[in-house]
C-alpha positions in Angstrom: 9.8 27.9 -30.1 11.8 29.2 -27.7 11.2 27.4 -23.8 13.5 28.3 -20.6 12.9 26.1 -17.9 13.0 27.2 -14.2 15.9 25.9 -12.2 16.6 26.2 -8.1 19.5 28.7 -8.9 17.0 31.5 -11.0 13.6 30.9 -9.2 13.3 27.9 -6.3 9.9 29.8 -5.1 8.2 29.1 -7.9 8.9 25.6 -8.1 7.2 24.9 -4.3 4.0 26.2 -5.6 1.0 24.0 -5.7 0.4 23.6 -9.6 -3.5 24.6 -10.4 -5.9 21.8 -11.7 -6.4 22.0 -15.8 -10.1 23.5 -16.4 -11.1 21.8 -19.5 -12.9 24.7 -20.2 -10.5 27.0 -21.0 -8.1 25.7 -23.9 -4.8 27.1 -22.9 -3.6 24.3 -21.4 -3.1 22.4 -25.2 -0.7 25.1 -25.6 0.7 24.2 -22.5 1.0 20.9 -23.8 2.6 21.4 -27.0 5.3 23.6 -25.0 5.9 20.4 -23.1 5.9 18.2 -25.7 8.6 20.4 -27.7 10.8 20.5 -24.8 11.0 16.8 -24.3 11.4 16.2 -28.1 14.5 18.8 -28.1 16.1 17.3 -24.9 18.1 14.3 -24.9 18.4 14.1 -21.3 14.9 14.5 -20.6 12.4 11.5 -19.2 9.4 13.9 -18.5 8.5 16.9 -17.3 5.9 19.2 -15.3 4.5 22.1 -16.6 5.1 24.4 -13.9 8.9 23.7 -14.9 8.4 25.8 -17.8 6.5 28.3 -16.0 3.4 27.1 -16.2 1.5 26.2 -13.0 -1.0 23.5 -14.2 -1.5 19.7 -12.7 -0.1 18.7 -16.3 2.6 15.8 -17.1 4.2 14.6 -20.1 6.2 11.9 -20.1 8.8 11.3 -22.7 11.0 7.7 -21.2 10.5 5.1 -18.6 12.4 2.3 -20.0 16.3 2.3 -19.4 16.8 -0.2 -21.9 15.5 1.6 -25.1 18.6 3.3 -26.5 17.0 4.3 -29.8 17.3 8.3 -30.3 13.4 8.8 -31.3 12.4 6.8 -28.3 9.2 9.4 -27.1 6.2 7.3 -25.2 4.2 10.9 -25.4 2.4 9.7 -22.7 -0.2 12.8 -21.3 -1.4 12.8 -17.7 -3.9 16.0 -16.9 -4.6 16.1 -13.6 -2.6 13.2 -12.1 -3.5 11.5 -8.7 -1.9 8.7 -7.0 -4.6 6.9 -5.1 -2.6 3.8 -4.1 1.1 3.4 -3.3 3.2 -0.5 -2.6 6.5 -2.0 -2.5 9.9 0.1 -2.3 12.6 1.2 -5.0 15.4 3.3 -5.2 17.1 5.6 -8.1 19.7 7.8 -8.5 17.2 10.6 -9.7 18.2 13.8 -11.3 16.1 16.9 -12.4 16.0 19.5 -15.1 15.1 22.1 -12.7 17.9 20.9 -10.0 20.9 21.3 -12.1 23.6 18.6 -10.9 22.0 17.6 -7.8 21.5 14.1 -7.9 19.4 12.2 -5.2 19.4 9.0 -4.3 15.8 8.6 -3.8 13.6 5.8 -2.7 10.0 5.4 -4.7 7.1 2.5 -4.6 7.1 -0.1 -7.0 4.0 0.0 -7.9 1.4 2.9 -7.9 -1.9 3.2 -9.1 -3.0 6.9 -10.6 -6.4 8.6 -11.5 -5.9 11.1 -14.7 -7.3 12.7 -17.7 -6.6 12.0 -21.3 -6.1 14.7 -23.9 -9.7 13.7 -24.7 -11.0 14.5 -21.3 -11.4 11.0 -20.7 -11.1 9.9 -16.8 -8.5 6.8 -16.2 -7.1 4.5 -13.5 -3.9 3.0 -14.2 -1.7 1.1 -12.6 2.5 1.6 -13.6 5.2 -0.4 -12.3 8.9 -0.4 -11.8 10.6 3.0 -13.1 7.3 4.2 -14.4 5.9 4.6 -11.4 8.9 6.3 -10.2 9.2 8.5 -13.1 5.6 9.6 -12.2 5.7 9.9 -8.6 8.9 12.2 -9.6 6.5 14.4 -11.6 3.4 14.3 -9.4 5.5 15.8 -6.7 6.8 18.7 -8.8 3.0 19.5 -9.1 2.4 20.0 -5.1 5.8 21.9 -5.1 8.2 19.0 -4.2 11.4 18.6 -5.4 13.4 15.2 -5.1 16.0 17.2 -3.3 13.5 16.9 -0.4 13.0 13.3 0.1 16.4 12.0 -1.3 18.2 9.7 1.6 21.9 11.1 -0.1 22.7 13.9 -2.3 25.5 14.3 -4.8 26.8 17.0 -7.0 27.5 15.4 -10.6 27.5 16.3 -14.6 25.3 14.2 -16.2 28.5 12.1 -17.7 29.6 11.1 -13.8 25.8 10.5 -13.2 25.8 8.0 -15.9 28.4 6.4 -14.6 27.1 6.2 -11.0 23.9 4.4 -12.2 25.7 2.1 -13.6 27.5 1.4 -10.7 23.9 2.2 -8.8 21.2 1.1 -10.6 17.2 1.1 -10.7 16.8 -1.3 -7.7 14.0 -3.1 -6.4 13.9 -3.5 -2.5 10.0 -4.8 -2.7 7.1 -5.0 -5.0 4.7 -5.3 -2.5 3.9 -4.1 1.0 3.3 -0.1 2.1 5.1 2.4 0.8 7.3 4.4 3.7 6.3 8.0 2.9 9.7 10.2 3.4 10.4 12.8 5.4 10.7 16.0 3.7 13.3 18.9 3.8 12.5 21.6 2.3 15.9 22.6 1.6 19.6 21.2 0.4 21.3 20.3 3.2 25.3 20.7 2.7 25.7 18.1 5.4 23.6 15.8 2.4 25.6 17.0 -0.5 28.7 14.6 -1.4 31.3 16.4 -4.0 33.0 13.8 -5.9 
């Protein structure tokens, strides 16, 4: 199988489309998902990833990591959210976040703790959840690259890094916590990279 996501530099547009809800009616979004689960599994540097950034405009998520601290190479949660929807949003964190559709740009961006999220299983089964700590920010991440948002848009500082400097700089950086609980501050958006934002190392 042979998958090409969408980047900034080939096809921005596309990416700041509103993805379409999944019809459970019509089965071609377990296609969808198997394309999605294939990319994750063949990508090392991958922690989840929206359909639409395989071309594929659907309110679909798979998420691959959310814990740091598990280093082992099968590590896959193959966690499926259909139709995600944050209903509640607390606390404050911030991550050096990067993005396989936003080549080196790498955004210091600040997330909620703690958020809770209505979505459908793979069985069409309705859920509230609540994730914490860089789940919820891995989510949040993901959500927004369904109603077109990239975390270029909302990142407080922009760099320009291969993935070896960016390992480095959240090591140097890491996951922090500002606050678990408490509103969220939602983020301005810009709609565009800023060179006055971007910082070349």
């Amino acid at each position: 199988m042979r998958l090409e996501r969408i980047t900034i530099e080939d096809n921005e547009p596309y990416l700041r489309q509103i993805s379409k809800p999944v019809d459970f009616k019509n089965n071609d979004w377990k296609k969808t998902l198997e394309k999605l689960a294939y990319f994750c599994e063949n990508d090392d540097n991958i922690m989840a990833i929206a359909s639409v950034q395989l071309g594929i405009p659907l309110r679909l998520v798979y998420v691959k990591k959310t814990d740091l601290n598990r280093l082992e190479e099968d590590y896959n949660e193959k966690r499926v959210f259909i139709n995600p929807k944050i209903i509640k949003k607390e606390g404050l964190t911030t991550y050096w976040e990067a993005c396989a559709s936003c080549l080196d740009y790498t955004g210091l961006v600040e997330r909620p703790y703690k958020i809770e999220i209505e979505y459908y299983d793979i069985n069409q089964q309705k859920h509230i959840e609540k994730l914490e700590g860089l789940a919820a920010t891995v989510l949040s991440h993901e959500i927004d690259h369904l109603d077109g948002i990239l975390h270029i848009d909302i990142a407080k500082q922009i760099k320009v890094l291969p993935r070896e400097e960016r390992v480095e700089l959240r090591k140097k950086e890491p996951y922090t916590i500002l606050r678990k609980t408490g509103p969220y501050p939602e983020p301005r958006q810009e709609r565009k990279i800023l060179q006055k934002k971007i910082q070349q190392n």
